[in-house]
C-alpha positions in Angstrom: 47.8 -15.5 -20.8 50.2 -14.0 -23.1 49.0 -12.1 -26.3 50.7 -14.3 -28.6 49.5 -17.7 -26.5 45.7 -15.8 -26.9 46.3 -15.1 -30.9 47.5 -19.0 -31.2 44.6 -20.2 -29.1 41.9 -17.9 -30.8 43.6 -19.3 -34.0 43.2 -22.7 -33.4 39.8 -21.9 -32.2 40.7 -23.7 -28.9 40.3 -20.1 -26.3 39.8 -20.6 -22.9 38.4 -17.2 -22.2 35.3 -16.8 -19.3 32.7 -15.1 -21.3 31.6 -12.0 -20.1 27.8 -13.4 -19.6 28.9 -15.4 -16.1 28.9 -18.9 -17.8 32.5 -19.3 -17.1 34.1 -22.2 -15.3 33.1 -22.4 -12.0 33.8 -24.6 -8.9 31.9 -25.1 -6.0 32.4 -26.3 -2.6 29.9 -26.9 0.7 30.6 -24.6 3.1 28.9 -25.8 6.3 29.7 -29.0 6.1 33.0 -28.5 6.1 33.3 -26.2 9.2 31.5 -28.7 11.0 33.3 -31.9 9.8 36.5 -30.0 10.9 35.8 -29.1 14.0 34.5 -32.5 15.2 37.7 -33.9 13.7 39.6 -31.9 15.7 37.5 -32.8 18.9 38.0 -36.4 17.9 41.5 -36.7 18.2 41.2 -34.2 21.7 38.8 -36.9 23.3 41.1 -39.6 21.9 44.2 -38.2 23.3 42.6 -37.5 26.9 41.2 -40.7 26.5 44.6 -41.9 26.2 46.1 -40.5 28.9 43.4 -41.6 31.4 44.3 -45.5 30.7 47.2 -45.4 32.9 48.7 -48.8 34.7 47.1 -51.5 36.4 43.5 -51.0 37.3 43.0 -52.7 41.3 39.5 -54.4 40.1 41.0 -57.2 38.8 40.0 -56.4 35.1 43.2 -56.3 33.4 46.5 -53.2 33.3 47.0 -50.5 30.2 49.8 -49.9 29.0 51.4 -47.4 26.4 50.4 -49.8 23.1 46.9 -49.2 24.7 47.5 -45.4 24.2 48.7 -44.7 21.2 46.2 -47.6 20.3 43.3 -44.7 21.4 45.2 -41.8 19.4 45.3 -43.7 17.0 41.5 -44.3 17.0 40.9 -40.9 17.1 42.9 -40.2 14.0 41.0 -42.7 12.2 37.8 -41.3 13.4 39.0 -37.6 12.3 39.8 -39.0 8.8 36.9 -40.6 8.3 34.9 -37.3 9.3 36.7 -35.3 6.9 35.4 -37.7 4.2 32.5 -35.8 3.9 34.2 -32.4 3.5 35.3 -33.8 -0.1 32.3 -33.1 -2.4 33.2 -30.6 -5.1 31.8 -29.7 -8.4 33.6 -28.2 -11.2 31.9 -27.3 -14.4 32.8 -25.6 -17.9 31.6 -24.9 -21.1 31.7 -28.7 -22.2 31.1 -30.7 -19.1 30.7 -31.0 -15.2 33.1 -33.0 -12.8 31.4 -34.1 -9.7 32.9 -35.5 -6.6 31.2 -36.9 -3.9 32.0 -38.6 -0.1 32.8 -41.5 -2.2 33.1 -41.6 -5.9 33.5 -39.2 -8.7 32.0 -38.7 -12.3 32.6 -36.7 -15.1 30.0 -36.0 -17.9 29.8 -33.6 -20.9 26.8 -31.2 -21.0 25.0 -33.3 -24.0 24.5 -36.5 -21.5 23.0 -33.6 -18.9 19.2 -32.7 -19.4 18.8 -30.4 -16.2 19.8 -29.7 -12.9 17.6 -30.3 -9.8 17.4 -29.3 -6.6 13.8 -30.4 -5.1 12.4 -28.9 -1.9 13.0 -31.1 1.1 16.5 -32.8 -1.2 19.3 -32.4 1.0 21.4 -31.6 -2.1 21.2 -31.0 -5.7 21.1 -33.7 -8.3 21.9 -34.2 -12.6 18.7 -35.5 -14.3 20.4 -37.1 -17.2 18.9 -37.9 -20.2 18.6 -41.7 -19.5 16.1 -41.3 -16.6 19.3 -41.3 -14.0 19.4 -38.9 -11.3 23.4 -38.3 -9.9 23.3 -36.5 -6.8 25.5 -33.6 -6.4 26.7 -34.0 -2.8 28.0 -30.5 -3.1 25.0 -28.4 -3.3 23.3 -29.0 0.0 20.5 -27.7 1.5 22.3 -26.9 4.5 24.0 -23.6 2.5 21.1 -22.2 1.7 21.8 -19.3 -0.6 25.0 -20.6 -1.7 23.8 -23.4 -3.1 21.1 -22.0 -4.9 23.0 -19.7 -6.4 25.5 -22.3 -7.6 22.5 -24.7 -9.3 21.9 -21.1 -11.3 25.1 -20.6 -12.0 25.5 -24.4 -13.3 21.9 -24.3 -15.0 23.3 -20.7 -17.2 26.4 -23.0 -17.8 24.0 -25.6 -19.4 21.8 -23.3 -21.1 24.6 -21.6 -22.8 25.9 -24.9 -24.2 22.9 -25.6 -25.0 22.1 -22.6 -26.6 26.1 -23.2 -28.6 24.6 -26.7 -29.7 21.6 -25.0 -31.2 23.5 -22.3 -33.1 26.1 -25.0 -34.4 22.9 -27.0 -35.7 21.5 -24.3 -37.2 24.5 -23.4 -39.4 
């Protein structure tokens, strides 16, 4: 960022600057998941393919003949199947001074910090989750167990995230 974009930010109060106490924006990803959800999408569309080339003109029992539809039928399959695998390597989390942006397999949600009241991650819970003030839990698909120390050190980096907002709304009260 440019000085004079800076002095015009920090004028308008508006400064996008990571502060130096590791509360900055962070994102976060799964990490095993996604090596494994890869991989098996990859052998998906192998198995397909040989699959594919196995069905191969008329069978002599009597049962019926294969032709090329029939093949590119089974790629196809396997595509499908390799997509739908990769589904789960979507989960991300994204979270900032003012709120967090979850996506999970399927759906997404975005909430500012004041909705949040902690974040959980139980023993034996395969991932993470936002206690919200209203009694709801929203999982957070990417923190999983599976990452071990990665995980936990992203639900401490996204609990000093909330703390420090937390600690900002406190200070602005107090004024």
């Amino acid at each position: 960022m440019s000085e004079r974009q800076d002095a015009t930010q920090a004028s308008a109060g508006t400064t996008e600057r990571e502060p130096v106490d590791g509360t900055g924006p962070i994102r976060l990803r799964p990490h095993r998941i996604r090596l494994v959800c890869w991989i098996s999408a990859v052998v998906l569309v192998v198995v397909f393919a040989l699959i594919a080339t196995t069905l191969t003109g008329p069978t002599g029992n009597g049962y019926g003949t294969f032709q090329r539809g029939d093949q590119f039928a089974m790629i196809g399959l396997g595509v499908l199947f390799a997509l739908g695998t990769l589904l789960f390597t979507r989960p991300r989390v994204e979270a900032d001074a003012h709120r967090i942006r979850v996506r999970n397999i399927i759906g997404s949600y975005e909430l500012p910090w004041e909705v949040v009241r902690g974040i959980r991650f139980d023993r034996g819970a395969p991932w993470a989750a936002l206690e919200l003030y209203d009694d709801d839990l929203m999982p957070v698909v990417a923190l999983q167990a599976a990452d071990k120390q990665l995980a936990v050190d992203g639900v401490r980096a996204l609990r000093r995230l909330h703390q420090a907002h937390l600690t900002a709304v406190a200070e602005r009260a107090a004024r």
